[in-house]
C-alpha positions, -999 to 999 in steps of 0.1 A, spaced: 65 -31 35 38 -18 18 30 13 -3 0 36 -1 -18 23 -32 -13 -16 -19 -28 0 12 -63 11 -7 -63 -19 -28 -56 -42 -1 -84 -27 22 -108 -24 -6 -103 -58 -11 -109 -68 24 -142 -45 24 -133 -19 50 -138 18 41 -108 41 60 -126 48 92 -131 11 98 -101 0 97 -87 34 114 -111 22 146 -94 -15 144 -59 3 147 -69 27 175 -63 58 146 -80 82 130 -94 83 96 -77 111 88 -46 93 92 -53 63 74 -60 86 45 -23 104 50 -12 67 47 -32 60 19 -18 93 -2 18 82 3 7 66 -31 40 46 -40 59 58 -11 64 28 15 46 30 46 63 28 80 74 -7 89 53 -4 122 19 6 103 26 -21 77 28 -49 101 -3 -36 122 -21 -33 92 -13 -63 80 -24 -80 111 -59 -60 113 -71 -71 80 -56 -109 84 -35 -105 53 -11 -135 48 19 -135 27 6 -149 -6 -19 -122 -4 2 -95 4 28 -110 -25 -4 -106 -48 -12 -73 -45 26 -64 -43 33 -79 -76 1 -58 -90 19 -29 -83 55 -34 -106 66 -9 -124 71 -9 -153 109 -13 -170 126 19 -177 138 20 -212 171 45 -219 175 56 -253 212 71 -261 209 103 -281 230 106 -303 241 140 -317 263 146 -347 
């Protein structure tokens, strides 16, 4: 699965602006951009995979941009009162 950000960076990457790769997957723009705004959300497992396949992403790839995208470690502090 991937999020909406991997979705902009991976398609960026691959040189398509939204309404290209909306006509490859039969969509709108609009939509794409509603994909694209789910921002760290996950997208649907069915758009991920058809995505995927439209802009001939393999797994290192996809690993790649997934590991760009890690948050960081939260840190908890105890407060301590007295």
């Amino acid at each position: 699965m991937i999020t909406g950000n991997q979705l902009v960076l991976l398609r960026t990457i691959r040189k398509f602006d939204q309404a290209a790769l909306a006509r490859m997957l039969g969509i709108s723009q609009q939509y794409i951009s509603r994909l694209e705004r789910l921002g760290d959300k996950q997208l649907p497992d069915y758009w991920t995979d058809k995505i995927i396949k439209a802009l001939n992403c393999n797994e290192a790839e996809l690993q790649k941009i997934k590991d760009m995208f890690i948050p960081p470690p939260r840190t908890h502090f105890k407060v301590i009162t007295t």
